[in-house]
C-alpha positions in Angstrom: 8.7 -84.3 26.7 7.1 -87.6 28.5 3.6 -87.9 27.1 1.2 -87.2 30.0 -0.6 -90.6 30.0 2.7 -91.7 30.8 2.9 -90.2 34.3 0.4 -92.8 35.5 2.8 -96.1 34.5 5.4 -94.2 35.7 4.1 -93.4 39.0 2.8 -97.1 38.9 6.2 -98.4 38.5 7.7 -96.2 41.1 5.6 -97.4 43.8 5.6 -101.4 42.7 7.6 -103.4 45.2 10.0 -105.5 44.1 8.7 -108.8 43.3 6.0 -106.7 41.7 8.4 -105.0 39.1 8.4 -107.5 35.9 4.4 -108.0 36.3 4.4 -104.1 36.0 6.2 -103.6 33.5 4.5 -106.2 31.7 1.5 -104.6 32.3 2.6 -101.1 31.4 4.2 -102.9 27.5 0.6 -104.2 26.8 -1.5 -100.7 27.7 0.9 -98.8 24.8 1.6 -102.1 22.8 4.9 -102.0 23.1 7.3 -104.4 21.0 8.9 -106.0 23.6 11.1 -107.8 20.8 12.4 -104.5 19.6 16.1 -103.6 21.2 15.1 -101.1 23.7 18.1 -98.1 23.7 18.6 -95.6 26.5 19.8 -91.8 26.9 21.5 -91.3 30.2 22.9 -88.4 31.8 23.6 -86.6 34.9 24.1 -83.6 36.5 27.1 -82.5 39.4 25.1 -83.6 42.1 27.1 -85.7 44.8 24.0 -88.3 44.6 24.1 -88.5 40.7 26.7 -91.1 39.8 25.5 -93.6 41.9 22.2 -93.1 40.9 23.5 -93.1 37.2 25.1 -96.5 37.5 21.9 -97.7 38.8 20.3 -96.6 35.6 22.5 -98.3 34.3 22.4 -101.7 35.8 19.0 -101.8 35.6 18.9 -101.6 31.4 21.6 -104.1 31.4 20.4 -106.4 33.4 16.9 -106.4 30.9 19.0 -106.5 28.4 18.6 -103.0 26.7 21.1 -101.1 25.1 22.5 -97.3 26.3 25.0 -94.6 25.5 26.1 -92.4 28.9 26.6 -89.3 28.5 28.2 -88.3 31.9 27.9 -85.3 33.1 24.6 -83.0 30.9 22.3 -80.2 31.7 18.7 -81.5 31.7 18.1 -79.5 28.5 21.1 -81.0 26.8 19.4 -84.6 27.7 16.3 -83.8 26.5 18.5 -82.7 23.5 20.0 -85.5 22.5 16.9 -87.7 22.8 15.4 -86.1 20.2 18.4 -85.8 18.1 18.3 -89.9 18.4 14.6 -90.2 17.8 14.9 -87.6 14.7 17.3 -90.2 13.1 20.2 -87.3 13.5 17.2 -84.5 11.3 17.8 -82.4 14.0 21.2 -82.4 15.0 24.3 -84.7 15.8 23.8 -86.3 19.2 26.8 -85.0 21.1 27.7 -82.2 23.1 29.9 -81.1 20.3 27.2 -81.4 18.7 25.1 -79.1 20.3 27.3 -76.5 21.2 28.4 -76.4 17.6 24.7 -76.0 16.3 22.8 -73.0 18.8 27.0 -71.3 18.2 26.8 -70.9 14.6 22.8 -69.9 14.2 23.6 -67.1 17.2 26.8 -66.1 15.4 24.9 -66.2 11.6 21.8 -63.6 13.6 24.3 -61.6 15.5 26.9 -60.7 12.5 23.9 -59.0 11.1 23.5 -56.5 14.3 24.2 -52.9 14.2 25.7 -51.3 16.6 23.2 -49.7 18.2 21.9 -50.8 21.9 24.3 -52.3 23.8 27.2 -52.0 21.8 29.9 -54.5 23.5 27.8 -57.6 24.1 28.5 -58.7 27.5 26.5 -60.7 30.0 26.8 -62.0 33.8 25.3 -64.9 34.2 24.4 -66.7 37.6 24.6 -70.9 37.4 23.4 -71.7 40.3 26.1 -73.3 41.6 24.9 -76.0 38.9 25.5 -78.3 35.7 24.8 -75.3 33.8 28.3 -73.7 34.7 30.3 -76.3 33.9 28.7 -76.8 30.3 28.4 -72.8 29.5 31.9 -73.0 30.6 32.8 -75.4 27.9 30.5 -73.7 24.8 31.3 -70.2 25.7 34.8 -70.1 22.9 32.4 -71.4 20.6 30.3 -68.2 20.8 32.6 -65.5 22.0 32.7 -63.4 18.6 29.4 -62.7 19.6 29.1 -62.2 23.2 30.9 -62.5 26.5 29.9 -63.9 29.3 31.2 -64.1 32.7 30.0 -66.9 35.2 28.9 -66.3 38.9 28.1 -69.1 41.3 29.8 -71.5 39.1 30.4 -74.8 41.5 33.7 -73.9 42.8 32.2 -73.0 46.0 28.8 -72.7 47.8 26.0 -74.7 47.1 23.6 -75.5 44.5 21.0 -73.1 44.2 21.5 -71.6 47.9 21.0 -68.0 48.1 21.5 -67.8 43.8 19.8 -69.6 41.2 16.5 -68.1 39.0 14.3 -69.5 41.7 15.8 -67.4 44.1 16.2 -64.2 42.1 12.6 -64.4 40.9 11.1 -64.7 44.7 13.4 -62.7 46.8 13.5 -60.1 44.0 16.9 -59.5 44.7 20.2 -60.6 42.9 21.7 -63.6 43.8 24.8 -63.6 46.1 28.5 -63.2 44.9 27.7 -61.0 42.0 28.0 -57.4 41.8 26.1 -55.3 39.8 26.5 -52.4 37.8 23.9 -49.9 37.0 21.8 -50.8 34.1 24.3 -53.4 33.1 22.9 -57.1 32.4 22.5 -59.8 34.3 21.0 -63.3 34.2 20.2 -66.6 36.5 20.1 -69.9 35.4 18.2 -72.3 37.7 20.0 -75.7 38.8 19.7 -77.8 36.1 19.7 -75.0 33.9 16.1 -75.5 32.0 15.1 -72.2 33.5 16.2 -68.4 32.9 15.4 -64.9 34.1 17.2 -61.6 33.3 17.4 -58.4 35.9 19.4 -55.0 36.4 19.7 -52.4 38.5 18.1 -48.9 37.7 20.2 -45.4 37.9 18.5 -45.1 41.2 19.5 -48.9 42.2 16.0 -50.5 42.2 16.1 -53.9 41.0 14.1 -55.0 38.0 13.4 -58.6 37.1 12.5 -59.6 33.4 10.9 -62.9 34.4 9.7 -65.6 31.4 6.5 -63.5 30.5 8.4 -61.0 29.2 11.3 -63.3 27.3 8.1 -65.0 26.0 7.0 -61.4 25.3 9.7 -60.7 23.1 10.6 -63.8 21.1 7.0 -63.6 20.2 7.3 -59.5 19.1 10.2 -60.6 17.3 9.4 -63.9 15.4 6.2 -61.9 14.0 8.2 -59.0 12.6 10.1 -61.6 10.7 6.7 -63.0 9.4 4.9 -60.0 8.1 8.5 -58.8 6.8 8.2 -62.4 4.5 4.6 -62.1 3.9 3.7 -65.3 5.4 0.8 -66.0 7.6 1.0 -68.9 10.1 -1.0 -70.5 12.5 1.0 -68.4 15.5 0.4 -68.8 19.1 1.8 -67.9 22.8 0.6 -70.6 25.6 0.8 -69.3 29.4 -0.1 -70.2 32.2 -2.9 -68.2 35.3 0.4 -67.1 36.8 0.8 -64.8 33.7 0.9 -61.2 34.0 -2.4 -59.6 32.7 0.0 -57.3 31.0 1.7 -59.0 29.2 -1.5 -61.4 28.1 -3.2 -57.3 26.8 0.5 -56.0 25.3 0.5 -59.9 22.8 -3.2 -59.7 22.7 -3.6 -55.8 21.7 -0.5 -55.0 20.6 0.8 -57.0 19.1 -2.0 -59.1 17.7 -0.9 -62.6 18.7 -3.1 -65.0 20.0 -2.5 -66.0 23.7 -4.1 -69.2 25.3 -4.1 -70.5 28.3 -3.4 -74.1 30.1 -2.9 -75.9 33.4 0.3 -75.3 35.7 3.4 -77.3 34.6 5.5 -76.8 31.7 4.6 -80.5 30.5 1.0 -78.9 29.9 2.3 -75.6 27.8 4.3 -78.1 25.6 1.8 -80.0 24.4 -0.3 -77.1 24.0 2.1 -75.4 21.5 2.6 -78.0 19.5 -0.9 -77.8 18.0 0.7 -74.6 16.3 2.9 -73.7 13.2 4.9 -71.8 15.5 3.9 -72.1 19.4 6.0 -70.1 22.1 5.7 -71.3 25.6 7.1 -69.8 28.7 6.1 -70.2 32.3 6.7 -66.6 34.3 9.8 -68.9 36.2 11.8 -68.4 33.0 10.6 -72.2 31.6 9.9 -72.0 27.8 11.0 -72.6 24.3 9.2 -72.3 21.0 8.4 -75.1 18.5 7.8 -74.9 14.7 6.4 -77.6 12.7 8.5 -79.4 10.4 6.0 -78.0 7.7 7.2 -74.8 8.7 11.0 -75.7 9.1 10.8 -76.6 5.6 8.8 -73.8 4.2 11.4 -71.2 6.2 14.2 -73.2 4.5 13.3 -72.8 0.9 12.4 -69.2 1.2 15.6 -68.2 2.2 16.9 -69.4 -0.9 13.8 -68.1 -3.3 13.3 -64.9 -2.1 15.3 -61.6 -2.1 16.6 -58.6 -0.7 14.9 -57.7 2.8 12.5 -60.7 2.5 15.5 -63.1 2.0 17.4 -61.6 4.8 14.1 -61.6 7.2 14.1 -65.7 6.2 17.5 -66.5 6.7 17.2 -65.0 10.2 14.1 -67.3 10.8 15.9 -70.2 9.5 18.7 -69.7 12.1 16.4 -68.9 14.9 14.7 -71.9 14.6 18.1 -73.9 15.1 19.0 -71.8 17.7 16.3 -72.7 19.6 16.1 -76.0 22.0 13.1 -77.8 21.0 13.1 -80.5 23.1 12.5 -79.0 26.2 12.9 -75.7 27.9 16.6 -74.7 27.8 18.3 -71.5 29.7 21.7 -71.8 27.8 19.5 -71.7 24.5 17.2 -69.6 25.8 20.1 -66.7 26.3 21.4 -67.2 23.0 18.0 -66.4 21.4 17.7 -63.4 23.9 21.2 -61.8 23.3 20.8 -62.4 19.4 17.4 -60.5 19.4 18.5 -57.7 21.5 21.5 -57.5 19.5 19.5 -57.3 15.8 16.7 -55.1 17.5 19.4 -52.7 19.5 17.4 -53.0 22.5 19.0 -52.5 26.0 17.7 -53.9 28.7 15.9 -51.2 30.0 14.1 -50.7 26.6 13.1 -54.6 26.9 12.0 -54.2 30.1 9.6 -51.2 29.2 7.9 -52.6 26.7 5.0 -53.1 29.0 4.3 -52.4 32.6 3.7 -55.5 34.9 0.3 -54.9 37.2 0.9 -55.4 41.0 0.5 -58.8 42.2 1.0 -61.0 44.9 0.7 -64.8 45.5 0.0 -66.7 48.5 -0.1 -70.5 50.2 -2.4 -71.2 52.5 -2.4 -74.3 54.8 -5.5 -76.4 54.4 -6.8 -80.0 55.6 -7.8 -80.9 52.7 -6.5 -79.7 49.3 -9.4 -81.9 47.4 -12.2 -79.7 48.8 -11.6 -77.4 46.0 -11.7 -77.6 42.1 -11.0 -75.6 39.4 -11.6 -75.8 35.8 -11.0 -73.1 32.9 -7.0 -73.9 33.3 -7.1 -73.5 36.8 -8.6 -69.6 36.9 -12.1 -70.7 37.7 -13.0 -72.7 41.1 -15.7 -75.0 40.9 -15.8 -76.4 44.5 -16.7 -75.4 46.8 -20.2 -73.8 45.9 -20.0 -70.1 46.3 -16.1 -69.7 46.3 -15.7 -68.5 42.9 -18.6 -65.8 43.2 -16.9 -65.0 46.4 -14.1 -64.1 44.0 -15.7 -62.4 41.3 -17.6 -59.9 43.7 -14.3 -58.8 45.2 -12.6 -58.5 41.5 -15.2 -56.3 40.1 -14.0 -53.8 43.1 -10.4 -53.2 41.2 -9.1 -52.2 37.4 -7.3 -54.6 35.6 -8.2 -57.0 38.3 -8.1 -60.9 38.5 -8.1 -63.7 41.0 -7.7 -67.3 41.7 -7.0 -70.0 43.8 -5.7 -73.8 42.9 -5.1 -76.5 44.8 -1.3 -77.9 45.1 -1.1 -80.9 43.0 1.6 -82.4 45.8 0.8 -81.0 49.1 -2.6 -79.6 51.5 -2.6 -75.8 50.7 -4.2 -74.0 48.4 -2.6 -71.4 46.2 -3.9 -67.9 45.4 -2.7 -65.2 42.7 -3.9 -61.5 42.5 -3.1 -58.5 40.5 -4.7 -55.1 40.4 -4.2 -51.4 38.8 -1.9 -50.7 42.0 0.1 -52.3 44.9 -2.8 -51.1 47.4 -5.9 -51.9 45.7 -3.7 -55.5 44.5 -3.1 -56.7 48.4 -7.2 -56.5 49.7 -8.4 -59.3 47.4 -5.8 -61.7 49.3 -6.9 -60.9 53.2 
C-alpha cells in the first residue's frame, strides 16, 4: 500500500511536463533519500482491459530506458500485484512470488480450515460468483481446481461477452440493490460480485418471498471479526484487537462489534489507503469499507506467536491455533482482495455452519440513504473527526445535530468530494420514514 506522503510526488510527477521529468524525479529521490545507486526493480502487471498492454509496455520502456530492472507478470488482478510486491519485499517470508504461488498458498490454508467443517449449514459448498466481466474471472478461473474439494463455484459475467462492469460488478449490486445481469437466482442460495479488478466483494440472496438482501463489507468485516475473537478467547490470548471503518459504516454494525461483541471499532477518513494504515497500528486490525474493500493484518509478532502455539498447545486450544495459523495465510495482506476475501468467507461459514441467512441476521442494518449534491465550491466546507463532523461553514454542523436529536439511532454528515464540486451526505435513522427527513 503506497505510503500517503507519496501521493504528493506522485501527483507531482504526473503533471511535470516532459523536459521537466528527470529534474522531478531528482527532486522527489532527495525528499525520501533515495539511493539512486541501488538497482531499482519493478513489479508489473495488468489487467484485460483493451488499453492495458500498451500501457504496460510503456511501463516498461520507461524502466528500461532509466535503466531499472523488472519482472512482467502479464495479465494479474490488482490484488495479486499488490501480492507479489510484498512477497518480493518480504524476501519470499511471505510467499513465493508467482501466481502458482499464490493460488497454491490461500488453496491449501482454505482446504486445512474447511476439512475441519461439520456438516451442518450449508452442506454442499457451492457459490455463484459475478466477475464483472473482469481480470478476476480469468484468474478464479484458473485457481478454482486448486480449491474444488472444498467449494464450487460457478462464474457469471466472466469476459466472454458484455462489458466490464456494465450492468454487473459489486459496484452495481451494492447501488442498484439488485443482482447483476445474466445470473439467475435461487431462493436463499448464495451469491457474490466481484468488482472489476477484483479488490472488492459483496455477497446477496434472495428471500423465500424473493426480496433481495445485500451482505455489503460491514457485515464480512462483521464476521471475520466475530470469528477471529472466538479463536482468541478459545487460546487464551489477549491481543491488541481492532476493526477500522469508515462514516459510511452502518451504526449497527459499529453497536453489534462494540456491544456485542466487545471489539473495539475506530474510525478514519474515506479511502481504503486511510483504513490500512490505521490497522496496522494493531496486533490484529480488520478493515473493510461497506463497498466490500478490506483485509485483516497481524503483526509478525503475532504471526509468530500463533505459529508456535499450534505446536505447544493441545486439544481444543491447539486446534483453535492451527485454525488461526491458516487463516492468517489465507488472508491477502497486501491489499484488499475479493478472491481471498471469499475464501476466508466460505471457510468461516463452513466451520461456523452458518447459512447465509443466519449471517445476514446477525444484526439488523438501520435505514439509510446517501446523497450528492452539486455545489460551486466543494472547499466551502470542512470536516474534521474522520469526516463525521463539519467545521465550515459556521453553523452547519449545529444545523445537523438539532435535526439528529429528532430521530433514534440517528446520525448525519456531510463531506466534501475529494475530486469533484458536490458535497456528500449520509443519514440513518430507527426507520425508512423518520431516515429520509434529515436529507430534504
Amino acid at each position: 500500500m503506497l505510503a500517503p506522503s507519496w501521493e504528493e510526488h506522485a501527483t507531482c510527477l504526473a503533471n511535470a511536463e516532459e523536459q521537466d521529468m528527470q529534474r522531478v524525479l531528482i527532486d522527489i529521490s532527495k525528499k525520501e533519500a533515495v539511493n539512486l545507486q541501488q538497482d531499482a526493480f519493478i513489479v508489473i502487471g495488468r489487467d484485460t482491459r483493451s488499453s492495458s498492454e500498451k500501457l504496460s509496455q510503456s511501463v516498461i520502456d520507461g524502466v528500461t530506458v532509466l535503466g531499472g530492472q523488472f519482472h512482467d507478470y502479464g495479465l494479474l488482478t490488482t490484488p495479486q500485484l499488490h501480492y507479489m510486491v510484498y512477497c518480493r519485499n518480504t524476501s519470499g517470508r511471505y510467499g513465493k512470488a508467482t501466481t502458482e504461488g499464490y493460488y497454491q498458498k490461500l488453496s491449501k490454508a482454505f482446504l486445512e480450515l474447511t476439512k475441519q467443517a461439520s456438516c451442518s449449514g450449508d452442506e454442499y459448498r457451492s457459490l455463484k460468483v459475478d466477475c464483472a466481466n473482469g481480470i478476476g474471472a480469468l484468474k478464479l478461473r484458473e485457481m478454482e481446481h486448486y480449491f474444488s474439494q472444498g467449494l464450487s463455484v460457478q462464474l457469471f459475467n466472466d469476459g466472454t461477452k458484455g462489458k466490464l462492469n456494465h450492468l454487473c460488478g459489486a459496484d452495481f449490486v451494492k447501488s442498484h440493490q439488485k443482482p447483476p445481469q445474466g445470473m439467475e437466482m435461487k431462493s436463499n442460495e448464495r451469491c457474490c460480485s466481484f468488482d472489476g479488478d477484483a479488490d472488492r466483494i459483496v455477497y446477496y440472496y434472495h428471500d423465500a418471498h424473493g426480496r433481495f438482501h445485500l451482505v455489503d463489507g460491514d457485515k464480512i468485516a462483521t464476521l471475520i471479526s466475530s470469528f477471529l475473537k472466538e479463536l482468541l478467547l478459545e487460546i487464551g490470548e489477549s491481543l491488541n484487537f481492532g476493526v477500522v471503518q469508515t462514516a459510511y459504516a452502518n451504526g449497527s454494525s459499529t453497536r453489534y462489534l462494540e456491544e456485542v461483541m466487545k471489539v473495539p471499532v475506530y474510525c478514519t477518513k474515506t479511502g481504503v489507503k486511510h483504513l490500512h494504515h490505521k490497522a496496522q497500528e494493531f496486533d490484529i486490525g480488520v478493515y473493510f469499507e461497506a463497498n466490500g474493500h478490506g483485509t485483516a493484518l497481524f503483526s509478525t509478532t503475532v504471526e509468530m506467536k500463533i505459529k508456535q502455539l499450534a505446536e505447544e498447545l493441545e486439544d481444543k486450544k491447539r486446534k483453535a491455533a492451527k485454525m488461526l495459523e491458516s487463516i492468517i495465510d489465507l488472508f491477502n495482506q497486501a491489499a484488499g482482495d475479493a478472491i481471498s476475501d471469499m475464501l476466508v468467507i466460505e471457510a468461516i461459514l463452513a466451520l461456523k455452519g452458518l447459512t447465509v441467512q443466519q449471517w445476514d441476521a446477525l444484526y439488523t442494518d438501520l435505514p439509510n440513504r446517501q446523497l450528492k449534491v452539486k455545489v460551486a465550491d466543494r472547499r466551502v466546507i470542512s470536516t474534521t473527526d474522520a469526516e463525521r463532523q463539519a467545521v465550515t461553514p459556521p453553523g452547519l454542523q449545529e444545523a445537523i445535530n438539532d435535526l439528529v436529536k429528532k430521530y433514534k439511532l440517528s446520525r448525519a454528515f456531510v463531506r466534501p468530494s475529494g475530486t469533484e464540486d458536490v458535497v456528500r451526505i449520509y443519514a440513518e435513522a430507527d426507520s425508512q420514514v423518520r431516515k429520509c427527513r434529515p436529507c430534504t
